[in-house]
C-alpha positions in Angstrom: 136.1 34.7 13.1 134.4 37.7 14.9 134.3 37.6 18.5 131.7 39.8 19.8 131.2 41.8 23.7 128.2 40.5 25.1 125.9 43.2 24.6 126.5 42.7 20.3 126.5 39.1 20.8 122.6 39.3 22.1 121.3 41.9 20.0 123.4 41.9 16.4 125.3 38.8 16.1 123.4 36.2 13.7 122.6 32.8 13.9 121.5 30.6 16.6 123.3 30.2 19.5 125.0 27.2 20.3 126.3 26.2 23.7 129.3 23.9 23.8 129.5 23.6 27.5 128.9 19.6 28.8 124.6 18.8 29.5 125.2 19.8 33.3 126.1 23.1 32.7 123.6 23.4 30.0 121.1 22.0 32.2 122.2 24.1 35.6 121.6 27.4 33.1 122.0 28.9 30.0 121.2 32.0 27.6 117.8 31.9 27.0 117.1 30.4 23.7 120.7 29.0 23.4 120.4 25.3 22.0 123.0 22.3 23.4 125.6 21.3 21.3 127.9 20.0 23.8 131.7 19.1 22.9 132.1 16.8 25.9 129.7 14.9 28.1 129.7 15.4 31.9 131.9 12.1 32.4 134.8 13.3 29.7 134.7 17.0 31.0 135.1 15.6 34.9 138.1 13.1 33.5 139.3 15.9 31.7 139.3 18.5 34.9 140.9 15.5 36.9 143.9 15.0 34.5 144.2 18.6 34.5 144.7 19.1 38.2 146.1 15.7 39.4 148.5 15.1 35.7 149.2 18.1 34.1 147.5 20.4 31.5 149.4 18.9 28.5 147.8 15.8 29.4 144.5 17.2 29.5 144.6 18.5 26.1 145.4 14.9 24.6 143.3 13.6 26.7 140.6 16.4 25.3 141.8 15.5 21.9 141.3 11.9 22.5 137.4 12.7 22.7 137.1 15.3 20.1 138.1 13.8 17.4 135.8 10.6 17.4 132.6 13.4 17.6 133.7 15.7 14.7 131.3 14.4 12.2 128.5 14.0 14.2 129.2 17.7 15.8 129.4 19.2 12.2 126.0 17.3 11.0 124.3 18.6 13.9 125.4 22.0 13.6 123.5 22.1 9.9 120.7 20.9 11.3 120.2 23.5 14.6 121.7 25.7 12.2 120.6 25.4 8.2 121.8 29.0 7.1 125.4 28.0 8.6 125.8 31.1 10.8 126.0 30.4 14.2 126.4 32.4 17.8 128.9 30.2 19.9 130.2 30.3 23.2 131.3 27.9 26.0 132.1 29.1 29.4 135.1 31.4 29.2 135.7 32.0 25.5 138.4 29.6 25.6 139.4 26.2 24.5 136.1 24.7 23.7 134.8 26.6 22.0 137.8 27.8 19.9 138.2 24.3 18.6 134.2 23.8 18.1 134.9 27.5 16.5 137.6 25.6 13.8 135.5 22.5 13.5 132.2 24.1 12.0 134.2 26.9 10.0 136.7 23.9 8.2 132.7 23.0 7.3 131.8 26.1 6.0 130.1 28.0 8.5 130.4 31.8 9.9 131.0 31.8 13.6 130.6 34.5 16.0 132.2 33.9 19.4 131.4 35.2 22.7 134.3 36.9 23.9 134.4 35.7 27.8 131.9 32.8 27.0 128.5 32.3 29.5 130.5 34.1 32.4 130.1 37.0 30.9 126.5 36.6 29.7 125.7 35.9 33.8 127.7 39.4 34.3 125.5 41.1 32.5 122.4 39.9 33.8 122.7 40.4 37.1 123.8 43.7 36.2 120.3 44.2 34.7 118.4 42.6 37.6 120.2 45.5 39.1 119.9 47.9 36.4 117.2 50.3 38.2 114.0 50.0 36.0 110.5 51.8 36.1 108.3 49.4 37.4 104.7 49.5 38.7 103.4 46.8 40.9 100.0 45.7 40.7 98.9 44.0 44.0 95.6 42.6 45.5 94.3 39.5 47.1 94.3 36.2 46.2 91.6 35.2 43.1 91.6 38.9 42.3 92.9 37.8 39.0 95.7 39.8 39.1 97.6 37.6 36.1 94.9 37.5 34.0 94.5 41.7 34.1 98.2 41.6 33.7 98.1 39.8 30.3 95.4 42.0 29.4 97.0 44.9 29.9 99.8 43.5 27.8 97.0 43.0 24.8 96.5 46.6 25.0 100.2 47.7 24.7 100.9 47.9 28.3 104.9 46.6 29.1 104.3 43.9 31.0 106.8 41.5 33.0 105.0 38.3 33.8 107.3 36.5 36.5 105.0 33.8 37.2 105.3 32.4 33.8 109.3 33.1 34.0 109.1 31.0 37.3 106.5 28.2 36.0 104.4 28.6 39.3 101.7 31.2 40.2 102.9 31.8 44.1 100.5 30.3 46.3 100.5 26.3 47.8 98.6 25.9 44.7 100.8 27.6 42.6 102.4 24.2 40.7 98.6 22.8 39.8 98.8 22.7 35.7 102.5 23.8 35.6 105.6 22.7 33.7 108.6 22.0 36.6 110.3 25.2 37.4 113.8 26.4 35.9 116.6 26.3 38.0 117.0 29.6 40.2 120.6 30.2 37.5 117.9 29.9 35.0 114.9 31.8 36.2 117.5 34.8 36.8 119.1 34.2 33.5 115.2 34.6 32.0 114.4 37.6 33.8 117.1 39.5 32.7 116.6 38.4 29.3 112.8 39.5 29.6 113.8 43.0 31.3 116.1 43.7 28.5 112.9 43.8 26.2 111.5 45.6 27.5 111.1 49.5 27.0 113.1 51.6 29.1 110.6 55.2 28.6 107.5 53.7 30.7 106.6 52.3 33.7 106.6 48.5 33.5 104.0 46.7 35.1 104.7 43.9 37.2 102.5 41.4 39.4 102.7 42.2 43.7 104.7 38.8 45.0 106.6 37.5 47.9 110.5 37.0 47.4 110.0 33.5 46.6 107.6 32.0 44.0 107.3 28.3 44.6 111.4 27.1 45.2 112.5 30.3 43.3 113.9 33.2 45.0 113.2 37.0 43.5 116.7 38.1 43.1 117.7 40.5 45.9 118.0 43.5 44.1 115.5 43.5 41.3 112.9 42.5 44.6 114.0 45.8 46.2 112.9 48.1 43.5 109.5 45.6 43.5 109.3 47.3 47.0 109.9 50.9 46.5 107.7 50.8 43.1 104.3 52.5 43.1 101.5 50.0 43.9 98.3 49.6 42.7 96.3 47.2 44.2 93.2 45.3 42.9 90.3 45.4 45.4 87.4 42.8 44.0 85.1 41.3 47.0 85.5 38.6 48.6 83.0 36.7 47.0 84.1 37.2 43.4 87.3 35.9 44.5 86.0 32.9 45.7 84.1 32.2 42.5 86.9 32.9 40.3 89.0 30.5 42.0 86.6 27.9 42.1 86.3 27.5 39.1 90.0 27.5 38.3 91.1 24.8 41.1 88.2 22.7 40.1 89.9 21.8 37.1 92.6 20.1 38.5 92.9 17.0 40.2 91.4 16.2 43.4 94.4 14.3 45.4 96.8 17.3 43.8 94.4 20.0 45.7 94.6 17.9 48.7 98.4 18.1 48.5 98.2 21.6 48.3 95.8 21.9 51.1 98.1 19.7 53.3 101.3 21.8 52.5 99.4 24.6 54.3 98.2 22.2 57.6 100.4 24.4 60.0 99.1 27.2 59.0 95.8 26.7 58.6 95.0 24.5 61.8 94.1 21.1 62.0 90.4 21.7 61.9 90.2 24.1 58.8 93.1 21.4 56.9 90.4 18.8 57.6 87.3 20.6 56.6 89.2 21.8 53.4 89.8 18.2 52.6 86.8 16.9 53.3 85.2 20.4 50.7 87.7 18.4 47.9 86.2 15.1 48.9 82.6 16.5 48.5 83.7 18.3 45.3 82.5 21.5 46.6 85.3 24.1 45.5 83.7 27.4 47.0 83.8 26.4 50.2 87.7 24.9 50.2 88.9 28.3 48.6 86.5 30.0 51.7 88.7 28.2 54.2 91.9 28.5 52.5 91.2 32.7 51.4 91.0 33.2 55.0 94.8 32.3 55.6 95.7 33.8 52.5 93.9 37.2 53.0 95.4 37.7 56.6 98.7 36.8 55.0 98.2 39.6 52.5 97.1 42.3 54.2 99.4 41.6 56.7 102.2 42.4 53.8 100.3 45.5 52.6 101.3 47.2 55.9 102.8 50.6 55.9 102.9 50.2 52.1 101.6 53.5 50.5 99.2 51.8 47.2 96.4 53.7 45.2 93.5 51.1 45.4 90.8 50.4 42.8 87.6 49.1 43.8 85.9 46.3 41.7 83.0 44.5 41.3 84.1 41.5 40.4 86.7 39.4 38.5 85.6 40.6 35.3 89.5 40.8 33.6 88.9 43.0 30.5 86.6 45.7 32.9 89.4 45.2 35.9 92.3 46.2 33.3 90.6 49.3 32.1 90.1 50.3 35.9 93.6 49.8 36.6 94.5 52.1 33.4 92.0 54.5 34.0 93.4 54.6 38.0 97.0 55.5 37.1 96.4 57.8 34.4 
């Protein structure tokens, strides 16, 4: 029954990992990739804590006990199917009595377990020790529609290190940044993620990294890995106005009409009742250009607003052409 330090647990341990912790804690985060196999549902692991504090602990157990044993067949059928090589990674939240009996359930069957040590505690140790792990990064800024994403993924093609937090964070970090997305993680989970995604990547280069705010739709940039965003060197994508409007036209009008208006109305302060209603009335009419016209105005001012008293080696485009935008931006920092 090895029991393994985080660090081997991630990278040399075999087997999928299985977490053992109830579907709330599963659900509020969890080590990226690491499939539920809970031991107790939320209602028996809140009877159980009860008993615990209000009875005593011996009581707990039994009651524990009382639960456990009913599941044991179903647990161990499971396992073999998450699992059909019968090696497994396995951790609850401390190391301790979950997942030491889940441990002596699936080996009785036959299968090699490798324990976490400290359980998912110490997994969320480490990574916010490597959101605050400094790291080479390179920022690559510009304005909205400048296609910033879309060079960023081609400058992963080409071998580039790449972190891409809008797809960590399921949004792309405007009012419209939830159009065509999948809900976002939890913030547990979108920290858990980026640490996961930082730990692949190479440690000898600069890694490239899109220009954002500290929040990305509900989800906060954790403090200290947004500092070093801040302090990075930043490049920033300059591609006229008018190509930016065209490239976004033709991305919003793919979506739905009343979920553009939503987005539209989620920025009514700030735009000013006249612009909010002659953006509507643009979806209405179907004419995308001139919505994005009104709302690239806010965003712009926003922008280069931010870009103030940041030092940033710019690169002029012609347009929102990605594959000749990503070889600018390569051919700019070397």
């Amino acid at each position: 029954m090895p029991r393994h330090p985080i660090t081997d647990f991630l990278t040399t341990a075999a087997g999928p990992i299985l977490d053992v912790r109830a579907p709330a804690e599963y659900a509020q985060g969890h080590i990226p990739g690491a499939l539920s196999l809970p031991l107790f549902t939320d209602e028996e692991r809140a009877r159980i804590g009860t008993t615990y504090k209000q009875v005593n602990p011996d009581k707990a157990v039994l009651l524990g006990l009382d639960f456990f044993g009913p599941k044991m067949r179903a647990m161990v059928e499971q396992a073999r199917q998450l699992a059909p090589g019968q090696e497994v990674r396995l951790h609850c939240w401390r190391g301790g009595m979950r997942s030491g009996a889940v441990q002596w359930l699936l080996e009785l069957a036959g299968f090699r377990v490798n324990l976490l040590d400290k359980g998912y505690k110490d997994f969320r140790h480490w990574a916010l020790a490597e959101l605050a792990r400094p790291h080479q990064l390179r920022v690559l800024g510009g304005y909205t529609g400048s296609g910033k994403t879309a060079v960023l993924h081609a400058l992963a093609a080409q071998g580039e290190p790449v972190l891409d937090l809008e797809k960590l964070a399921n949004h792309l970090g405007s009012s419209f940044g939830a159009l065509g997305q999948p809900p976002q993680p939890t913030q547990e989970q979108f920290e858990n993620d980026l640490a996961a995604a930082l730990a692949k990547l190479p440690t000898d280069q600069p890694i490239w990294v899109e220009d954002e705010s500290r929040s990305i739709g509900g989800l906060g940039i954790p403090a200290p890995f947004f500092e070093q965003m801040r302090a990075a060197p930043l490049v920033v994508l300059d591609v006229p106005q008018a190509a930016r409007v065209q490239y976004l036209a033709a991305d919003y009008g793919r979506h739905d009409a009343g979920e553009l208006a939503s987005a539209v109305l989620r920025l009514r302060k700030r735009l000013g009742g006249l612009v909010t209603k002659e953006a509507l009335g643009a979806i209405a009419d179907g004419d995308m250009p001139r919505m994005v016209e009104l709302v690239l105005a806010y965003y712009d001012k926003t922008y280069g607003y931010g870009l103030t008293d940041r030092p940033a080696v710019t690169v002029p485009a012609d347009s929102a052409d990605v594959a000749v935008n990503a070889a600018l931006v390569r051919a700019a920092v070397k």
